[in-house]
C-alpha positions in Angstrom: 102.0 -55.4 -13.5 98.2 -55.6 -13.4 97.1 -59.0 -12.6 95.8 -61.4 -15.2 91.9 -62.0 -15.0 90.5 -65.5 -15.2 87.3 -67.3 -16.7 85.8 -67.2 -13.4 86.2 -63.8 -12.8 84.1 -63.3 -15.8 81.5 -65.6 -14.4 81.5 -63.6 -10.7 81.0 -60.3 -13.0 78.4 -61.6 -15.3 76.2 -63.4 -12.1 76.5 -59.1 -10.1 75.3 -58.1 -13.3 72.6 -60.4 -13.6 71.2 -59.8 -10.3 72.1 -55.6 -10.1 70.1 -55.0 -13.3 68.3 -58.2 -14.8 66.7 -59.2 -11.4 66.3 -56.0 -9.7 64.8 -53.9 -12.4 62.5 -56.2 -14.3 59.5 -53.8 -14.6 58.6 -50.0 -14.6 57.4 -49.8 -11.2 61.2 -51.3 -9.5 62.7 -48.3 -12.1 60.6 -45.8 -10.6 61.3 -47.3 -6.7 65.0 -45.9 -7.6 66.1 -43.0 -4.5 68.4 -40.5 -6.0 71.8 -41.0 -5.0 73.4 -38.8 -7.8 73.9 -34.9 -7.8 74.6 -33.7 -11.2 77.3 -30.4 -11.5 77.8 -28.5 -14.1 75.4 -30.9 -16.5 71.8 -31.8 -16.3 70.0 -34.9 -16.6 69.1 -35.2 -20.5 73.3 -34.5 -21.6 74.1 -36.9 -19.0 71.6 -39.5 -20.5 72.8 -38.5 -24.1 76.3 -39.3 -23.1 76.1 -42.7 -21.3 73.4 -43.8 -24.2 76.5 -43.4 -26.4 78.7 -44.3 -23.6 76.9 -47.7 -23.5 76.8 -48.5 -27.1 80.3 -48.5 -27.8 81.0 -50.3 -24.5 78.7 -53.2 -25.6 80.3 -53.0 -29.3 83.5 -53.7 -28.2 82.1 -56.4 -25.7 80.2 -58.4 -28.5 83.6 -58.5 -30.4 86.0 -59.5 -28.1 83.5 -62.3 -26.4 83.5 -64.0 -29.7 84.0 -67.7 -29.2 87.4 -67.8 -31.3 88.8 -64.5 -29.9 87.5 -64.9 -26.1 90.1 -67.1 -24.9 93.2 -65.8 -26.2 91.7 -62.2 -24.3 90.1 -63.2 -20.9 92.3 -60.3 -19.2 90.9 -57.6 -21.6 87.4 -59.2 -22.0 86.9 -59.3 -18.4 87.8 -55.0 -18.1 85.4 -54.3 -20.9 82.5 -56.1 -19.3 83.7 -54.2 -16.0 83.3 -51.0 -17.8 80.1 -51.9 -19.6 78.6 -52.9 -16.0 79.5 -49.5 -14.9 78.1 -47.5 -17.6 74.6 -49.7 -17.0 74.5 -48.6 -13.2 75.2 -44.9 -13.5 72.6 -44.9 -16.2 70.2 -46.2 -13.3 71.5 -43.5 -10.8 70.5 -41.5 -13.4 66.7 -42.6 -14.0 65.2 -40.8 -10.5 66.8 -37.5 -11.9 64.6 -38.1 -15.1 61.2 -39.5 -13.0 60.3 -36.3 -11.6 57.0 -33.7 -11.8 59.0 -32.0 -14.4 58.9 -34.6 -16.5 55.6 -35.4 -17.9 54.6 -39.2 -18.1 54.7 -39.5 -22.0 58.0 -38.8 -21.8 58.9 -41.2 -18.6 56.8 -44.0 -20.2 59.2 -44.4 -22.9 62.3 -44.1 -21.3 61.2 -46.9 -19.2 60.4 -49.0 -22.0 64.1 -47.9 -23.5 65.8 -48.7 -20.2 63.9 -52.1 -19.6 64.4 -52.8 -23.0 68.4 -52.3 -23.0 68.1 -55.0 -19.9 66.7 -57.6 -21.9 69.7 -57.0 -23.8 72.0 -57.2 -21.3 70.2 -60.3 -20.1 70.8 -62.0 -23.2 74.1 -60.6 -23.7 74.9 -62.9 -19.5 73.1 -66.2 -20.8 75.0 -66.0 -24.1 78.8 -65.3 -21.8 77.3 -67.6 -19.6 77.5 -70.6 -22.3 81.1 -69.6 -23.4 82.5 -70.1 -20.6 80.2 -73.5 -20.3 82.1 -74.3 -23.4 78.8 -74.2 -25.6 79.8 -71.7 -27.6 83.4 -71.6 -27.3 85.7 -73.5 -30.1 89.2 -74.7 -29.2 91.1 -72.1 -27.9 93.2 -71.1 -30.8 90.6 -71.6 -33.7 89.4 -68.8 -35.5 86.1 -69.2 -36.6 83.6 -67.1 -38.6 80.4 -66.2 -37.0 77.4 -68.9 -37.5 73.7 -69.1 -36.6 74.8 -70.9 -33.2 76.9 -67.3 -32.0 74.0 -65.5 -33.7 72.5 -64.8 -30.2 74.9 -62.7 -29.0 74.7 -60.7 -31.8 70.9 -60.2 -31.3 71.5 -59.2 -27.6 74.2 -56.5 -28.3 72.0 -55.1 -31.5 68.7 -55.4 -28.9 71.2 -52.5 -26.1 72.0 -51.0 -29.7 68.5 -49.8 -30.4 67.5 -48.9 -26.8 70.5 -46.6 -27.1 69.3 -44.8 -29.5 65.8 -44.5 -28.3 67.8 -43.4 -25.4 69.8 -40.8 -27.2 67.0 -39.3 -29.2 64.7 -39.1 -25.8 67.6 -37.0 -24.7 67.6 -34.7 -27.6 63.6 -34.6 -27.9 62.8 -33.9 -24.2 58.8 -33.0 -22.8 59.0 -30.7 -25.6 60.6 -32.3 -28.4 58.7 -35.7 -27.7 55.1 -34.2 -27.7 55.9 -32.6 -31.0 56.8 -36.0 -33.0 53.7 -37.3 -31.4 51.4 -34.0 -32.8 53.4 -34.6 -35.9 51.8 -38.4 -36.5 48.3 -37.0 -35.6 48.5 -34.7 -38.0 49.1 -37.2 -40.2 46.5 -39.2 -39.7 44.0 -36.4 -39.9 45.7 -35.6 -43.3 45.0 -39.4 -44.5 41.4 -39.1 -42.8 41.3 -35.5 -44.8 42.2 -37.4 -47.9 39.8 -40.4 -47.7 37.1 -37.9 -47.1 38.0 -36.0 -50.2 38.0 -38.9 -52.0 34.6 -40.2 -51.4 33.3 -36.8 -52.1 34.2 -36.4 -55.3 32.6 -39.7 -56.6 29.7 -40.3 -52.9 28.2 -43.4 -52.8 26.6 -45.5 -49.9 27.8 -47.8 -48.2 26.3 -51.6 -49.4 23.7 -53.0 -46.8 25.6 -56.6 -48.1 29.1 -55.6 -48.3 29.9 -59.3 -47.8 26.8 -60.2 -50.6 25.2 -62.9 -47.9 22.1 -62.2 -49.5 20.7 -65.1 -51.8 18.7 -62.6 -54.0 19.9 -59.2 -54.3 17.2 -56.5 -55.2 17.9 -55.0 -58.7 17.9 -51.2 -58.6 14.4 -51.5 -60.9 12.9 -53.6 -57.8 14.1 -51.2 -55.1 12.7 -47.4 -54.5 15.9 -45.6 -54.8 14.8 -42.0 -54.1 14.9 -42.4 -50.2 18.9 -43.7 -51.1 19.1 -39.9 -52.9 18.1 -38.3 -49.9 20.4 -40.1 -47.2 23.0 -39.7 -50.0 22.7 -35.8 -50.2 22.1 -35.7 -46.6 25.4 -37.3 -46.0 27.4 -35.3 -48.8 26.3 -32.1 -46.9 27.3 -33.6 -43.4 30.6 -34.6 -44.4 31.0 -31.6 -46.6 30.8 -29.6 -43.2 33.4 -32.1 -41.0 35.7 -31.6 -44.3 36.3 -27.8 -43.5 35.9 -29.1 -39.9 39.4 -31.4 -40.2 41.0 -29.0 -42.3 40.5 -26.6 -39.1 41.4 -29.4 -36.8 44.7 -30.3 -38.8 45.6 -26.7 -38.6 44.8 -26.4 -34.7 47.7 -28.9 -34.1 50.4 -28.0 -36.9 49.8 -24.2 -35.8 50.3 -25.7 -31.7 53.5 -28.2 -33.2 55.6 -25.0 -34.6 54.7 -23.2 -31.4 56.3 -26.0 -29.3 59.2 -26.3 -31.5 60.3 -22.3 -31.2 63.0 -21.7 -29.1 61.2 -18.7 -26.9 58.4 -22.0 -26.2 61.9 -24.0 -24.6 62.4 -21.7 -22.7 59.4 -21.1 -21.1 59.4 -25.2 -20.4 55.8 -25.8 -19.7 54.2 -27.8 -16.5 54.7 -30.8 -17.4 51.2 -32.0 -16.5 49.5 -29.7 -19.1 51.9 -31.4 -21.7 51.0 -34.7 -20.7 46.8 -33.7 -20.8 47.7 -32.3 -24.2 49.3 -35.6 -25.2 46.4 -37.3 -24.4 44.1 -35.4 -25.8 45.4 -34.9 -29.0 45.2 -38.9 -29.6 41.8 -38.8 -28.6 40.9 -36.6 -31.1 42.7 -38.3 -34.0 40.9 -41.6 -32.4 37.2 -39.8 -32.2 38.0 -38.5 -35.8 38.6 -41.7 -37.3 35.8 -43.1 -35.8 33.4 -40.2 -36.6 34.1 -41.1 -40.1 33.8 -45.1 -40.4 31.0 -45.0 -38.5 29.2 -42.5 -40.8 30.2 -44.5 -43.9 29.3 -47.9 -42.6 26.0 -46.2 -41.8 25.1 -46.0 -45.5 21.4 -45.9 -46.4 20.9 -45.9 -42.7 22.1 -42.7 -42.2 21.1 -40.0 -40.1 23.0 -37.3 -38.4 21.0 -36.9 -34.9 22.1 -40.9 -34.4 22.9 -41.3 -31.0 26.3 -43.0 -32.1 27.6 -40.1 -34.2 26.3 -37.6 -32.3 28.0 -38.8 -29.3 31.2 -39.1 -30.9 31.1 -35.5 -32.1 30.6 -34.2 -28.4 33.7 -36.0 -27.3 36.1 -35.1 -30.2 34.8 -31.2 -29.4 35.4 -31.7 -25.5 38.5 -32.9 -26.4 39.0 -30.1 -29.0 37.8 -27.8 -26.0 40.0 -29.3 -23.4 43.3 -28.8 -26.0 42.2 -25.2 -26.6 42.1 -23.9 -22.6 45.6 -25.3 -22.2 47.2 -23.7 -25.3 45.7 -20.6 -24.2 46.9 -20.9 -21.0 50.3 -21.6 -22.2 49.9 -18.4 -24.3 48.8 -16.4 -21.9 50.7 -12.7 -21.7 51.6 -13.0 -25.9 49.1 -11.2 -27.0 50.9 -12.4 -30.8 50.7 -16.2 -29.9 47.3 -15.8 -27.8 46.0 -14.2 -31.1 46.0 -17.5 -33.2 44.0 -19.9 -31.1 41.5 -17.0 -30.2 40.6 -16.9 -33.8 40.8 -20.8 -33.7 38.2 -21.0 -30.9 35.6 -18.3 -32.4 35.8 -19.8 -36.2 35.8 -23.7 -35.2 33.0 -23.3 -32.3 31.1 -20.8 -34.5 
């Protein structure tokens, strides 16, 4: 017959746990000091993070029911073996993590599993204080009482929903991968161009300058009959054709990184797995460009009757979205390099943006 467990049992389990995980991994850099100790047969690392993702979930679902304060103490045996089996799932996922912190895995995709990881921690912090105080007899109600949940148990509630939602960042870091990951993030950007695109459209069917007032601080406004407005026509025109020319310009841009996002997404691209360090260059500089893009355009509109398209400012930010553009464009090619069919596009790309 298997031996009962007692309260203090619980408390032995919940202070290992609290000093295995809580204390001993409270930042990136102690995740990444990890040795491998785990050899993986059969599987790699991304099913086996997939599996104790889900692994953990249900482990900590079942915990936050059965350490409810009017079921806890009629179940100490069966409470204390599912927080044994949740502690275990929590330290093979760490014998996992130096299988996942490697030069095949670029640092995009490292940074948020960290965050994931150090995030389901704070769960299982909360999830020890929260044990803690049941058996401290702060949570608990008479043994025997059967009471609903109240804003006073609330906490553990928070703790075990807090592990839910790293688990599924978990789980769908696992199904992304380098890959899969650098794709969602090209698929934002391209949205922002497309809301950048649309803004610009916008103001070019109806231009107007940007007000030298916009806040109206001045105490006596010209009238447009007291001001000489043909030098506003001029900067006006000037900037229509400027922006006219950076609207064919982000059209090409936008299709530069949906064209790259389908490429990644193909099967025959998994396969060839990339190095991971030119997917993490590319996952910079794609930001930059949807960051110097954004900026390009504010800064031209808050120019207004100002204006002028040699400004140092503007013409600075157009030589680092182009580098950036430039940078992107040797890696894809690189990546492309021996398909002549996939080389083809960004060839064109090159000759018609750069033109």
């Amino acid at each position: 017959m298997t031996e009962a467990s007692t309260q203090q049992d619980i408390r032995a389990l919940v202070a290992t746990a609290r000093a295995d995980f809580v204390e001993s991994f409270a930042s990136r850099e102690q995740l990444r000091a990890l040795k491998p100790t785990t050899s993986l047969k059969d599987s790699d690392a991304s099913t086996e993070l997939d599996k104790l993702s889900r692994i953990i979930k249900a482990h900590a679902t079942k915990v936050g029911i059965i350490y409810h304060p009017g079921k806890f103490h009629k179940n100490v045996t069966p409470a204390f073996k599912e927080l044994q089996l949740f502690s275990n799932s929590i330290f093979f996922l760490l014998s996992l993590l130096p299988l996942l912190h490697t030069d095949k895995i670029a640092d995009y995709f490292t940074d948020e599993l960290d965050s994931a990881v150090l995030g389901l921690l704070s769960g299982v912090k909360g999830l020890c204080d929260e044990i803690d105080s049941l058996l401290d007899g702060k949570a608990a109600p008479a043994p025997g009482n059967d009471v609903p949940e109240t804003a006073e148990h609330d906490l553990r509630l928070v703790s075990v929903g807090k592990i839910w939602a790293s688990c599924d960042s978990l789980q769908e870091l696992a199904k992304l991968g380098n890959l899969g990951l650098l794709n969602k993030r090209i698929g934002a950007s391209v949205k922002l161009i497309t809301d950048s695109l649309s803004e610009l459209d916008e103001w070019l069917q109806d231009p107007e300058l940007e007000s030298q007032d916009p806040f109206g601080l001045e105490s006596e406004p010209e009238s447009d009959a007291e001001r000489d407005t043909s030098g506003d026509k001029e900067v006006l025109a000037e900037m229509v054709k400027f922006l006219e020319a950076w609207q064919q310009k982000l059209k090409m841009i936008r299709l530069l990184l949906s064209s790259f996002s389908k490429s990644i997404a193909s099967e025959e691209y998994k396969s060839k797995e990339p190095l991971a360090l030119q997917l993490a260059k590319l996952n910079t500089l794609h930001a930059v460009v949807v960051e110097k893009v954004d900026e390009l355009i504010s800064t031209v509109f808050m120019t207004g009757q100002d204006f002028d398209p040699e400004d140092e400012e503007i013409t600075e930010l157009v030589s680092l979205l182009n580098d950036s553009l430039r940078k992107m464009v040797q890696i894809i090619k690189a990546l492309n390099k021996g398909d002549e069919k996939k080389g083809k596009w960004i060839e064109v790309w090159d000759a018609k943006y750069f033109a």
